[in-house]
Structures are given as C-alpha cells and as structure tokens.
RODO-2510 file (C-alpha; in nm, 4 decimals, decimal comma):
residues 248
     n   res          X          Y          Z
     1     x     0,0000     0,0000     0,0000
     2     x     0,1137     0,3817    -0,1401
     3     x     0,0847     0,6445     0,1741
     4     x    -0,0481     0,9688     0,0371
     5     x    -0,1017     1,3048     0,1958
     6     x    -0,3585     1,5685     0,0215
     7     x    -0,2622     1,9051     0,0824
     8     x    -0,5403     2,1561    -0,0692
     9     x    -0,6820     2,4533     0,0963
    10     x    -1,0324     2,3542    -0,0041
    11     x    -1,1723     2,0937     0,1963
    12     x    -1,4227     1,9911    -0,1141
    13     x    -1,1022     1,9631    -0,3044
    14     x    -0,9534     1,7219    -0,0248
    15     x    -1,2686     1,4902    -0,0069
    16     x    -1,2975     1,4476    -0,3356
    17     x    -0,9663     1,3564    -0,3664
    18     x    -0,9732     1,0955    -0,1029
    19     x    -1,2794     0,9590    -0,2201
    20     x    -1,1682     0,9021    -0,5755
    21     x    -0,8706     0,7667    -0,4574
    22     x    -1,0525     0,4806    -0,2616
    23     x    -1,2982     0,4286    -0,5647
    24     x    -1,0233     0,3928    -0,8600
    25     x    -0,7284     0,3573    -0,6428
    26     x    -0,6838     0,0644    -0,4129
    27     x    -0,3276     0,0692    -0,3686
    28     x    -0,2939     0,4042    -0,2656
    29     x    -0,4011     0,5129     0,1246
    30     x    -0,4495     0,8163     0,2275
    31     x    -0,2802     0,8838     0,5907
    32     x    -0,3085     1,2182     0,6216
    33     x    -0,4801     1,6148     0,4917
    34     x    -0,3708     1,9345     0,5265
    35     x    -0,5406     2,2832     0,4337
    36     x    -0,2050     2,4994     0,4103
    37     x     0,1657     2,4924     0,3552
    38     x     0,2508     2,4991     0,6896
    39     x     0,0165     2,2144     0,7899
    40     x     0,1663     1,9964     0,4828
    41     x     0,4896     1,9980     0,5683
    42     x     0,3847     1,8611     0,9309
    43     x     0,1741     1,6092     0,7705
    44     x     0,4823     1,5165     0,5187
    45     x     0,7038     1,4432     0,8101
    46     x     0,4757     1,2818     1,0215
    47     x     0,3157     1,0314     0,8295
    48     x     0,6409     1,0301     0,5857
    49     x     0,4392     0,9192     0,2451
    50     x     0,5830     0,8070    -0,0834
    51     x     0,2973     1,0493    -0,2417
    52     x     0,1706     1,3903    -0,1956
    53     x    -0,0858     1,5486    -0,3790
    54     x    -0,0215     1,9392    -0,3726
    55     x    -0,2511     2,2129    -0,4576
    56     x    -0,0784     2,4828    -0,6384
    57     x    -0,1524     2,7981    -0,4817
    58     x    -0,2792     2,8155    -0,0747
    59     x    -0,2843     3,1361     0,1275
    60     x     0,0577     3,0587     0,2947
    61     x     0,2290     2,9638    -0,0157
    62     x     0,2575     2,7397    -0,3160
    63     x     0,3286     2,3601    -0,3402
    64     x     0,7301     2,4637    -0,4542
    65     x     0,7059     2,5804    -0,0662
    66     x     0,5785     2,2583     0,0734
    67     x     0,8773     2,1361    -0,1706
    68     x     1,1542     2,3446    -0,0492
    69     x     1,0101     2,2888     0,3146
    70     x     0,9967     1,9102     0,3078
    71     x     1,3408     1,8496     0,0908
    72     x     1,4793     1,5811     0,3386
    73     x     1,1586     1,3433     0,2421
    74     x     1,1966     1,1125    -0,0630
    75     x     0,8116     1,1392    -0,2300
    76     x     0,6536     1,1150    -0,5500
    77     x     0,4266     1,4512    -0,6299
    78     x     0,0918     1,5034    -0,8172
    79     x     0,0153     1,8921    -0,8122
    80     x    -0,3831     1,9560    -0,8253
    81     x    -0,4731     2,3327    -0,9884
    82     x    -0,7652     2,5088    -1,1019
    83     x    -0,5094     2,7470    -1,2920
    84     x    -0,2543     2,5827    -1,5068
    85     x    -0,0928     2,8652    -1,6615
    86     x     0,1370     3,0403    -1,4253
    87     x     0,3180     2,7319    -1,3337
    88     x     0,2920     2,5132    -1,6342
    89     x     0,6244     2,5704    -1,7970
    90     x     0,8355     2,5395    -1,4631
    91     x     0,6518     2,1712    -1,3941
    92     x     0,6862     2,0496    -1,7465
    93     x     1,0406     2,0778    -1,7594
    94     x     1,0768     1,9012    -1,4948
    95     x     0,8281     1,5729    -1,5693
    96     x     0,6074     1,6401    -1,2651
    97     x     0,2964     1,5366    -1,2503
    98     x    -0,0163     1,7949    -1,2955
    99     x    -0,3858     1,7450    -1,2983
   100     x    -0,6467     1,9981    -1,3246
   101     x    -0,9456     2,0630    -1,1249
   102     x    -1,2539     1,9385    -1,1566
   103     x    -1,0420     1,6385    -1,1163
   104     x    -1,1322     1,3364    -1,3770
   105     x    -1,1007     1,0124    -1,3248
   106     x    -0,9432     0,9511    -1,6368
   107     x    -0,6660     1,2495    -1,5594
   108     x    -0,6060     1,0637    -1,1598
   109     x    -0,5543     0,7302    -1,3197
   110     x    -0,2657     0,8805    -1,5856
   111     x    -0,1011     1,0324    -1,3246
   112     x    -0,1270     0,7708    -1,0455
   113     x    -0,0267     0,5233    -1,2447
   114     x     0,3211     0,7433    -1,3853
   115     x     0,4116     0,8248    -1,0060
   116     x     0,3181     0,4330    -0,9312
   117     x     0,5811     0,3238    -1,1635
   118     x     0,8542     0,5506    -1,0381
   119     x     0,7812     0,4790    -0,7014
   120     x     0,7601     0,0454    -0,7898
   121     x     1,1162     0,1221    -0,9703
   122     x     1,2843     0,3409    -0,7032
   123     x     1,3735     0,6146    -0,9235
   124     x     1,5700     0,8879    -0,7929
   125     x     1,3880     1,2378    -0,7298
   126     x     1,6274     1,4653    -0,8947
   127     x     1,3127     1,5720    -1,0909
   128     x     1,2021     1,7569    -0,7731
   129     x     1,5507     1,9381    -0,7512
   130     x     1,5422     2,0947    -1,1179
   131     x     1,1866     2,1711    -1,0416
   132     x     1,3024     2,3963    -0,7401
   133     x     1,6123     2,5356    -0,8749
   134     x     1,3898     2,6493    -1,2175
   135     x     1,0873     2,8142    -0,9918
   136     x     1,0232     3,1681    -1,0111
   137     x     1,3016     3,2121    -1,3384
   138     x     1,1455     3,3447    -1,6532
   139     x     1,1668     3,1633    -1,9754
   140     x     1,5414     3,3324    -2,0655
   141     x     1,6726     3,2222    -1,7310
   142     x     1,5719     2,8189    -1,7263
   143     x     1,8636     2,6179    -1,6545
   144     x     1,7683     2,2755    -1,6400
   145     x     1,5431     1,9757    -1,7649
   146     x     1,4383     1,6521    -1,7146
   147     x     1,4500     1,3817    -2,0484
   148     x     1,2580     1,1037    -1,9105
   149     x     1,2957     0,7703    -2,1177
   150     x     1,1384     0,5074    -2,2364
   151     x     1,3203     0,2526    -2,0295
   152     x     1,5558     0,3497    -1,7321
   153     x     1,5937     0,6471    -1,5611
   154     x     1,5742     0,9915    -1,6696
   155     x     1,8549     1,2075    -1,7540
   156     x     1,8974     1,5796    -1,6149
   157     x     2,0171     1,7968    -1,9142
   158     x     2,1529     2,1938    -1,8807
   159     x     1,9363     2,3958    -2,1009
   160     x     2,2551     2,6085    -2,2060
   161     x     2,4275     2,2882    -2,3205
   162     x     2,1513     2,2005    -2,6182
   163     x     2,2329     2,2292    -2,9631
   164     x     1,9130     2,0997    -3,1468
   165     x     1,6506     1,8576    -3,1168
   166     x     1,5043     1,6475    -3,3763
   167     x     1,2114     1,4425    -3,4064
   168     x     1,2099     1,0759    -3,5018
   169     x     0,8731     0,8880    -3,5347
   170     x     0,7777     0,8751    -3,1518
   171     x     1,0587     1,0230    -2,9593
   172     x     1,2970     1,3619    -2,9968
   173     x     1,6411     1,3346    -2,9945
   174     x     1,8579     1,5883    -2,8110
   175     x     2,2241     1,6729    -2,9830
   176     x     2,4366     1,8458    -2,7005
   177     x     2,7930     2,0485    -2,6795
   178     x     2,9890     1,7695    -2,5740
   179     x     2,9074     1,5327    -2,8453
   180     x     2,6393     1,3337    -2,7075
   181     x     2,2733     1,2612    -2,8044
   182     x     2,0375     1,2107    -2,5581
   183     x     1,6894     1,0327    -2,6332
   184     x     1,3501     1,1560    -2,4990
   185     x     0,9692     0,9676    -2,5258
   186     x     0,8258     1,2979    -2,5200
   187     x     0,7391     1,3763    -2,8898
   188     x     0,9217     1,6641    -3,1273
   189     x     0,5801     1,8720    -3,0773
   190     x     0,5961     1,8416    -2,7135
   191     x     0,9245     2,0350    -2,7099
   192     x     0,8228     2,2856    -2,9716
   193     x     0,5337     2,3965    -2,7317
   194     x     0,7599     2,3913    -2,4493
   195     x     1,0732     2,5901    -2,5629
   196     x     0,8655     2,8319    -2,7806
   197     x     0,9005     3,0891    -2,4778
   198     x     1,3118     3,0356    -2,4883
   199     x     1,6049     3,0917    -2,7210
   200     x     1,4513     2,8285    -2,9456
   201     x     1,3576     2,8299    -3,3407
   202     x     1,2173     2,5783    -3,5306
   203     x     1,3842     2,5198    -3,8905
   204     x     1,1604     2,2645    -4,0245
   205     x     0,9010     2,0082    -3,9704
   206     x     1,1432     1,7774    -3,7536
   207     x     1,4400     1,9832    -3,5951
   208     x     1,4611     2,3043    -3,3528
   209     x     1,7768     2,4543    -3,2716
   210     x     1,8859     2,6896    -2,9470
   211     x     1,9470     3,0390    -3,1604
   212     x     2,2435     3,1564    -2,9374
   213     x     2,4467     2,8348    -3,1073
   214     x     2,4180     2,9168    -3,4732
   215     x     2,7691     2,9800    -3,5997
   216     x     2,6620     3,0153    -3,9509
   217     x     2,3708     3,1224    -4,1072
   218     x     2,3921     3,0632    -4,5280
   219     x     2,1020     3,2130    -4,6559
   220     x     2,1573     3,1601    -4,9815
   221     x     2,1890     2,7564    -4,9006
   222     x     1,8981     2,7375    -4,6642
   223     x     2,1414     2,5833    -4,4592
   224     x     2,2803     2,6997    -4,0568
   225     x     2,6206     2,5410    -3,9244
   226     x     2,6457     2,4172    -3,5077
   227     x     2,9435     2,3074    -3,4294
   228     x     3,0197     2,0501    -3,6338
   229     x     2,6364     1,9629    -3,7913
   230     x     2,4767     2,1526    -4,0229
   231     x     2,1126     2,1675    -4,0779
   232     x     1,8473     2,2530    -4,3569
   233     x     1,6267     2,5393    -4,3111
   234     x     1,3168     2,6413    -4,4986
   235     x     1,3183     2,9353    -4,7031
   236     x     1,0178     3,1019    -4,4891
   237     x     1,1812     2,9932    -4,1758
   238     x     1,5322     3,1281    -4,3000
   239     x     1,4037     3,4940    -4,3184
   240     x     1,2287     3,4663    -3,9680
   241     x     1,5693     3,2950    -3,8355
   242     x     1,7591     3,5968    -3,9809
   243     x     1,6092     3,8717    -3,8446
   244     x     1,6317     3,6650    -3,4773
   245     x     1,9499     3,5527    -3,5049
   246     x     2,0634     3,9501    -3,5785
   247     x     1,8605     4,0593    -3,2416
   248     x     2,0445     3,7576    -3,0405
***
C-alpha cells in the first residue's frame, strides 16, 4: 500500500480527492490532509508518504514551498490546480505530474499510475531538484530539464548545453555540446510547445535549434552550421531565423 497526503486549501477539493482515490485507487491510502503549507509539511514528516498530492496555490504559499520545506523526504508529487498557466512551464520541464481541477477520473488514473511506476522502480527524485532550482526564473533564465525515457531512468540535461533537437517517429532526440545525443519519449511537438518561450527556433518540420548556437547562417543555401552539424532550413523559416538571429 502507497501512503499519500492531500494538501489543498479547499476541503471539497480534499474529499474528493480521497474519495476518488478509494474508488479507482486501491493501492494508494491516504494517511493524512492538510489545508495549508505549513500544515503539509507537518503532515509530510509525520506520516512520511511516498505520495503527496499538492494544490498549487494556498494562502501561505505554493506547493514549490511545501517542496523546499519538506526536501529531506523522498516522495513522488501530483500537483492539483484550477489554474494551469502560471506554473505550467516550470513543472513540465521538470516531468512532474499535474492534474487539473474538476479532477477526472481519467486524468487521476494517468497520473497515479506514472508516479506508481517511479515509485515500484525506485527512481531517484532529482526531478524535484530541477523543479526547485527552475521556480520563479522566466523563460530566458531556465537552466535545467528533465529527459525522461522510455526505459531506465531519466537524464537531467543543462538547457545552455543544447544544440538541437530532432524528431524521429515517436521520440525527440537531443544533440548536445559535448558530443552526445540524448533520447527523450516525449514527442518533437511536445518540445516545440515547451521551448517556444526560450532561445529556441524551429527550422523545419522535424528539428529546432537553441538560436544563441548558430555559428553560420547561409542564406543563400537554406542551410545553418552548429558546431560541427549543419542543418536545412526552410526558405520562410530562414528569413524569420535571420532577423532573430541579428537581435540575439
């Protein structure tokens, strides 16, 4: 049996919780509520649970506080929100797990079942650590993600140290500084949606490349040099990538 604690400053928002949890979810218990920050983190190191589901936004704080304040537990985390938008780009980069309110039971079983898995496999946390150290940055400023695999564990990459990324079928490949390439299950899409906000550009249907890395731009080619790769761009995209790479 999975120990949970719900920490929401809505009490509707904590029944319902615990109630769908004990209708879909038999192998998760939960030990223990709390309507604030403050109150979480007692509950966290009380009951000590390998789950915690974390509203967003309470009067005392956010769920990065209940984070930062419980560090020395090893949990998995499900944040609950009614407002996705504020928060959305720090928690995807780091592969934690979000669900929105009114809570579905379709959206609980996806993310039980991802923080399940982790927890059966005894992954490490380091997720929670990017997650922290990329809170409250803007876009510009991100220094870290998480590449999560589609066997073993995930890898922590430095945002600075990304070339390009290119998608194959069902995965995105990630081409780094040093040499190496690093696979991800997330899809080539995924990543355009998530580093549209950053230094990114996307040349063409399947790669994106970090702007601030372009050596070379040869219009006249459609082509842009990296290091040692170079890369096809299309001719609309060249005279967007142009004008960027100029203000850059």
């Amino acid at each position: 049996m999975i120990r949970a604690v719900i920490i929401d400053d809505e009490r509707n928002s904590r029944d319902i919780i615990s109630l769908m949890l004990g209708k879909y979810c038999p192998e998760i218990e939960a030990v223990g509520m709390a309507a604030n920050c403050r109150e979480g983190i007692e509950q966290i190191r009380m009951h000590q649970p390998q789950l915690v589901f974390l509203d967003l936004e309470m009067p005392d704080g956010t769920g990065f506080d209940v984070l930062a304040g419980a560090y020395d537990s090893s949990f998995e985390a499900i944040f609950v929100t009614a407002f996705e938008k504020r928060f959305l780009h720090t928690i995807r980069l780091s592969e934690v797990e979000l669900i929105l309110k009114p809570i579905d039971k379709e959206s609980l079983l996806q993310a039980v079942g991802t923080v399940v898995q982790r927890i059966g496999q005894e992954r490490h946390h380091d997720r929670y650590e990017v997650l922290l150290r990329n809170f409250g940055k803007p876009a510009g400023e991100v220094r870290q993600l998480v590449l999560p695999a589609a066997a073993g564990p995930e890898e922590i990459v430095g945002v600075e140290d990304i070339l390009y990324l290119e998608g194959q079928a069902d995965k995105t490949v990630f081409y780094l500084r040093d040499g190496r390439t690093l696979p991800s299950a997330r899809t080539f899409r995924y990543y355009t949606e998530l580093f549209a906000p950053m230094r990114f550009y996307q040349i063409n249907n399947t790669h994106m490349v970090q702007v601030p890395h372009i050596q070379q731009l040869d219009p006249a080619g459609n082509k842009i040099h990296l290091q040692n790769h170079c890369l096809d761009v299309t001719e609309r995209r060249m005279r967007e990538l142009v004008a960027l790479w100029k203000q850059d």
